[in-house]
N, C-alpha and C positions, 0 to 999 in steps of 0.2 A: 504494500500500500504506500503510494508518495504522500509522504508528508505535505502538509500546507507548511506556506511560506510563513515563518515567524514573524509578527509585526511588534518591535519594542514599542510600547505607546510610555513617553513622557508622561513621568508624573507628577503631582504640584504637592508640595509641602502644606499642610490644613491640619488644624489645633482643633479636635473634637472636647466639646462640653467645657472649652479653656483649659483641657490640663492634659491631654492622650494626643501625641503627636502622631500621624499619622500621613502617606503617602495614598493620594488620592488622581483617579485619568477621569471617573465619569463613565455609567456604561453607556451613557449613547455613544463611547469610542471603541469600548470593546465590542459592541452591537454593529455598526459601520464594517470595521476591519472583518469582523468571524461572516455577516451576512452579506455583505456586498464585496468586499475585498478579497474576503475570500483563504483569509489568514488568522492564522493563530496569535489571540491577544496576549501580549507578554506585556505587563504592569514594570516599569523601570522608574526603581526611586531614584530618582537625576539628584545623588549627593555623590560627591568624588570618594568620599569613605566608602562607599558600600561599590560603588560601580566603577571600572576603569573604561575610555574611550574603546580602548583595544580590544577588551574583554566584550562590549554591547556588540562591535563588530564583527565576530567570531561566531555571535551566538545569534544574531538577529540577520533578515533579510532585508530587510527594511524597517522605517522608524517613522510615526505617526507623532510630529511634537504640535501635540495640544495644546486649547488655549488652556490659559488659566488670572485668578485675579491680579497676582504679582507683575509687574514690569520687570523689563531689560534694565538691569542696573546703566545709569547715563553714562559711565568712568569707560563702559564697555565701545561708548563713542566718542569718547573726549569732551562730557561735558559734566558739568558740577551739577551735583544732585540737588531740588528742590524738591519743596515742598507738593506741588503740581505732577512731580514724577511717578508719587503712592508711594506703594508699599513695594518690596523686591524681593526676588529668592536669588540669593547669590550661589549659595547649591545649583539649583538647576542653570544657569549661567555657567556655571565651570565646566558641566559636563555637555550643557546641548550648543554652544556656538563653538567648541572645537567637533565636536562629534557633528556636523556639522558643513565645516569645512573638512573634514577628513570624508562626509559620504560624499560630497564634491569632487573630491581628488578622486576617488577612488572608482566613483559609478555606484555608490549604493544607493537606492532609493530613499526618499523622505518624500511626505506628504504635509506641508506645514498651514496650522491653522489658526487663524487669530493671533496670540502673541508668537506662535510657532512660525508664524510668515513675518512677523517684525522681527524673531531672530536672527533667517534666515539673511536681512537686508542689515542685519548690524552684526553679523560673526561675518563676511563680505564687505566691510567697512562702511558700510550705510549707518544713518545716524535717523533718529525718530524725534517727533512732534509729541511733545505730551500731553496736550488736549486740545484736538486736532477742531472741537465747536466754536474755541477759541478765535480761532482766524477767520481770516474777513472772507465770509461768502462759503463758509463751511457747514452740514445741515450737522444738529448731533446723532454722530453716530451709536451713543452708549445705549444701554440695554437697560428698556422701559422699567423704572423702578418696580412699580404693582404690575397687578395682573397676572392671571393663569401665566404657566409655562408656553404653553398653545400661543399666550399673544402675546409676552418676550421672544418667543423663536418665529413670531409672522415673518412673512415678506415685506420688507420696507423700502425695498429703493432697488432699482435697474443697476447692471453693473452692464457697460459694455466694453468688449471685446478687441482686440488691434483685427482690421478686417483680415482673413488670412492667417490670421496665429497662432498659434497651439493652441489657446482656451478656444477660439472659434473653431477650431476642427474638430476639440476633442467634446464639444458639447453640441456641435451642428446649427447654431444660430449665432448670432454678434450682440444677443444683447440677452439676458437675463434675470430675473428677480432674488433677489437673498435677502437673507435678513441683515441685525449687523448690531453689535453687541460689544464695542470696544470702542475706548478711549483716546488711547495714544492711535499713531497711523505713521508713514513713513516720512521725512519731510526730506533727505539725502539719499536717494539711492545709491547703493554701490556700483560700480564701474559695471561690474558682471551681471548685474540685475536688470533684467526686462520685466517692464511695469506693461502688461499685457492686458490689464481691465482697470477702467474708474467709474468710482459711482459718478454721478450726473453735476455733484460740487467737485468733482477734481482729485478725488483723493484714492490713490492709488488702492484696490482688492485684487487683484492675480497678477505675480510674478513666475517667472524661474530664471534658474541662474544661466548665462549664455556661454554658448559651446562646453557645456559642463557631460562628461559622459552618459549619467544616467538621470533619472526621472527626480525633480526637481521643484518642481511643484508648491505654491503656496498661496492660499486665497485669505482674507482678512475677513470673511463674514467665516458661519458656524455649519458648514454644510454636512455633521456628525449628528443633527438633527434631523432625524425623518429620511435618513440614508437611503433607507429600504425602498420609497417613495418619488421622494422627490426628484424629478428628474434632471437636476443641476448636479445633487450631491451623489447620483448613484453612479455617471457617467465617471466622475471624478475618484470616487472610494472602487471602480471597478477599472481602471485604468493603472491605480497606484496599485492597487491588488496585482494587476500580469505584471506590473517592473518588478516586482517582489518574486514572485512564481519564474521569472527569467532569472534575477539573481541567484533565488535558489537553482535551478536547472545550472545554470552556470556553474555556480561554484561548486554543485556535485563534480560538476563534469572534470574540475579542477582535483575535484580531491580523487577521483577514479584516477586519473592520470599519473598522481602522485604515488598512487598504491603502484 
């Protein structure tokens, strides 16, 4: 029987009851990756104690970095930290913008979502906006205080597409609905980063990184919501799914060789 493609999902640092530390991804991540992607969900506490770069590489096909409430520490882009920045997990920062740039070099797949697509443009030397409603002619994009889950994860705004490029081919239209649940946004792209979709104020949701060997991928809305469903997020979780399944096929084939 072949195994499914292992998918490490990032996970965020969360204080149960204020006093039980614990590592939390969300199942609508491991829901996404087992049902539409099509991989095996592996929980990775992103602390450099318990995890090394080399070791997630060894043991994963691919890597699913999730959002979560913490920020990119700013020092990570050369700037001084405020008050407007939040709160940060410098954990997960050690181990997901070299892990990172190392499935870059390398060709391993990543899928990144939410702060998981602003890591990707700031471990690539891109630099972030911390409250991106902030600036002039920008709508908010943060995630509706009340209300059901059902209408924090609605459809709120068009994302469209570069005519012609990856997101348009790999979704079949140029223009799109998501939702959109984040604060910070990108304001410096990295050199290697193609800003591939903007909402309708300008503000960069799909990237990937260019001429990078393997699948790259990152969108700033939450398409781990209604995966199964929706037909934005299932094209996308079922695309990052085969660069995984190629990976593994791959690097079997590497390790038969070897034997």
């Amino acid at each position: 029987m072949t195994r499914r493609p292992v998918i490490g999902i990032i996970g965020n640092h969360f204080v149960i009851n204020d006093r039980f530390p614990a590592t939390i991804c969300g199942t609508m991540n491991s829901e996404a990756v087992a049902d539409v992607a099509g991989g095996m969900p592996l929980i990775i506490p992103s602390d450099p104690r318990y995890v090394s770069v080399e070791e997630l590489m060894e043991t994963c096909d691919g890597f699913l970095l999730t959002g979560g409430r913490p920020n990119v520490h700013p020092s990570e882009y050369g700037e001084a930290e405020t008050p407007a920045h939040g709160a940060f997990d410098r954990s997960r920062d050690a181990i997901t913008l070299p892990l990172i740039r190392a499935c870059v070099d390398r060709g391993q797949p990543f899928l990144g979502i939410c702060r998981g697509f602003q890591e990707v443009n700031v471990a690539l030397g891109g630099s972030l906006h911390p409250e991106i409603r902030d600036l002039p002619g920008r709508m908010n994009h943060r995630m509706p205080p009340d209300g059901k889950i059902e209408e924090q994860f609605a459809l709120r705004h068009a994302v469209t597409f570069s005519e012609g490029g990856v997101f348009h081919q790999l979704m079949g239209t140029p223009e799109v609905m998501t939702n959109t649940l984040h604060g910070q946004g990108i304001e410096r792209a990295a050199d290697r980063i193609v800003i591939d979709g903007f909402a309708p104020d300008g503000t960069p949701e799909a990237i990937y990184v260019r001429d990078a060997p393997g699948f790259t991928l990152a969108v700033q809305w939450h398409p781990e919501w209604n995966a199964v469903d929706d037909p934005v997020s299932r094209p996308l979780f079922a695309a990052f799914g085969q660069a995984a399944r190629d990976w593994r096929d791959r690097d079997s084939g590497h390790l038969r060789r070897r034997a």
